[in-house]
N, C-alpha and C positions, 0 to 999 in steps of 0.2 A: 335914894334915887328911884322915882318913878318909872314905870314897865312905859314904851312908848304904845301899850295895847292897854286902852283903861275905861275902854266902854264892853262894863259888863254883858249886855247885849248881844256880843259880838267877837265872839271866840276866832282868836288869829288863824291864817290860813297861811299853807305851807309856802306859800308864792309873797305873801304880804310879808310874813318872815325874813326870806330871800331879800326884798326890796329894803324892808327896816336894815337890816343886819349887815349887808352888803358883804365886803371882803371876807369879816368872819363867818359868815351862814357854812361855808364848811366848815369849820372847826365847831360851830352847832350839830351840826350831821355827824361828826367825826365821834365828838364824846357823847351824843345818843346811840350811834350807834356798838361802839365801845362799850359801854355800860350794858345792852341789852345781851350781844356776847358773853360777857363775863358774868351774867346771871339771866341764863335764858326764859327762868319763867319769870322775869321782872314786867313789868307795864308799864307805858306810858305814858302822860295827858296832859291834857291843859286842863290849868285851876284856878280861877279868880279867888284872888287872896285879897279883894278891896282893893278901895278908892288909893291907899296909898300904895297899893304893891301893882296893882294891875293885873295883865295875865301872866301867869308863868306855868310851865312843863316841868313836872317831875317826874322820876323815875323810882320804883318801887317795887318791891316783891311782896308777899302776906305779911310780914314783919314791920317792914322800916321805909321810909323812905330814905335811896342813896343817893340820890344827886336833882338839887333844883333849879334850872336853867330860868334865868329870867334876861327877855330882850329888851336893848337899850337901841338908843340910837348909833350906828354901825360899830355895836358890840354888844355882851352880853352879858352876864354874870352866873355866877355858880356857884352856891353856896351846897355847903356839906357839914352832918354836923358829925365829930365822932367821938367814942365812949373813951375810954382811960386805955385801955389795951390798945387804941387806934394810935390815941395820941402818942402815946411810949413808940410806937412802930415809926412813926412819921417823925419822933425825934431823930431816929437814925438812921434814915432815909436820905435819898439824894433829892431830894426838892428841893427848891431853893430856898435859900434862910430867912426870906422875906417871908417865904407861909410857916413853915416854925415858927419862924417869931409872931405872927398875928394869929396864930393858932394860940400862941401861949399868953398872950395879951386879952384873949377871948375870956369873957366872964364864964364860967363853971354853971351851968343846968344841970338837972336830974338827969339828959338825955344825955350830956356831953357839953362838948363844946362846940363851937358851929364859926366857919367863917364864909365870907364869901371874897368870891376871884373873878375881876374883870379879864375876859378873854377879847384882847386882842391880838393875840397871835399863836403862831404853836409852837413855843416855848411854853408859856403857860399850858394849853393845852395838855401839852404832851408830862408837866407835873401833874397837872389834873389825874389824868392817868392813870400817874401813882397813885397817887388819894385815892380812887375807886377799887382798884388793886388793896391796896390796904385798909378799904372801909370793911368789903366784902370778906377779906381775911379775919378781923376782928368778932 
């Protein structure tokens, strides 16, 4: 699924965001700012990752990146990816079973495993959460 921001040219602006993203752009705001919290000397930016990703925002400290926000049309996605110690925490976590299970359906990388999560709403959200809670513990 294509970023609705795909002209490299032209790095999204926080009002353009707003307008794409519409109901969820808080829960955009919510788990950035969430994320920067729970690791204050983290950073965060927009990255043109190509033609087929478009633009997306991640969030990052010297080590790793923790969480990549990519906008869609009135919603957005989040991908995270996590090491072995992450994943064992997130088995027995209260997230919902649908991300254990696509976590564990996840092909195995050198870095980990990685999924991404459509946010539309804050239920999701508020798993997300977890996940960053538990990436940052790992």
């Amino acid at each position: 699924m294509q970023s609705i921001f795909t002209d490299k040219d032209e790095q999204p602006t926080s009002e353009e965001l707003q307008i794409f993203l519409g109901a969820t752009f808080p829960y955009w705001l919510e788990l950035a700012a969430f994320t920067k919290s729970s690791l204050p000397q983290a950073a965060g930016g927009w990255n043109f990752a190509g033609v087929n990703f478009g633009w997306g925002f991640r969030i990052s400290d010297s080590r790793r990146v923790i969480i990549y926000l990519y906008p869609r049309a009135l919603f957005f996605t989040v991908t995270m990816v996590f090491n072995a110690k992450a994943q064992e925490a997130i088995a027995v976590s209260k997230v919902a079973d649908s991300i254990k299970t696509s976590l564990l359906a996840a092909n195995e990388q050198p870095e980990g495993r990685s999924i991404s999560l459509e946010v539309r709403n804050a239920d999701v959200a508020a798993d997300i959460k977890q996940l960053i809670e538990i990436k940052l513990a790992s």
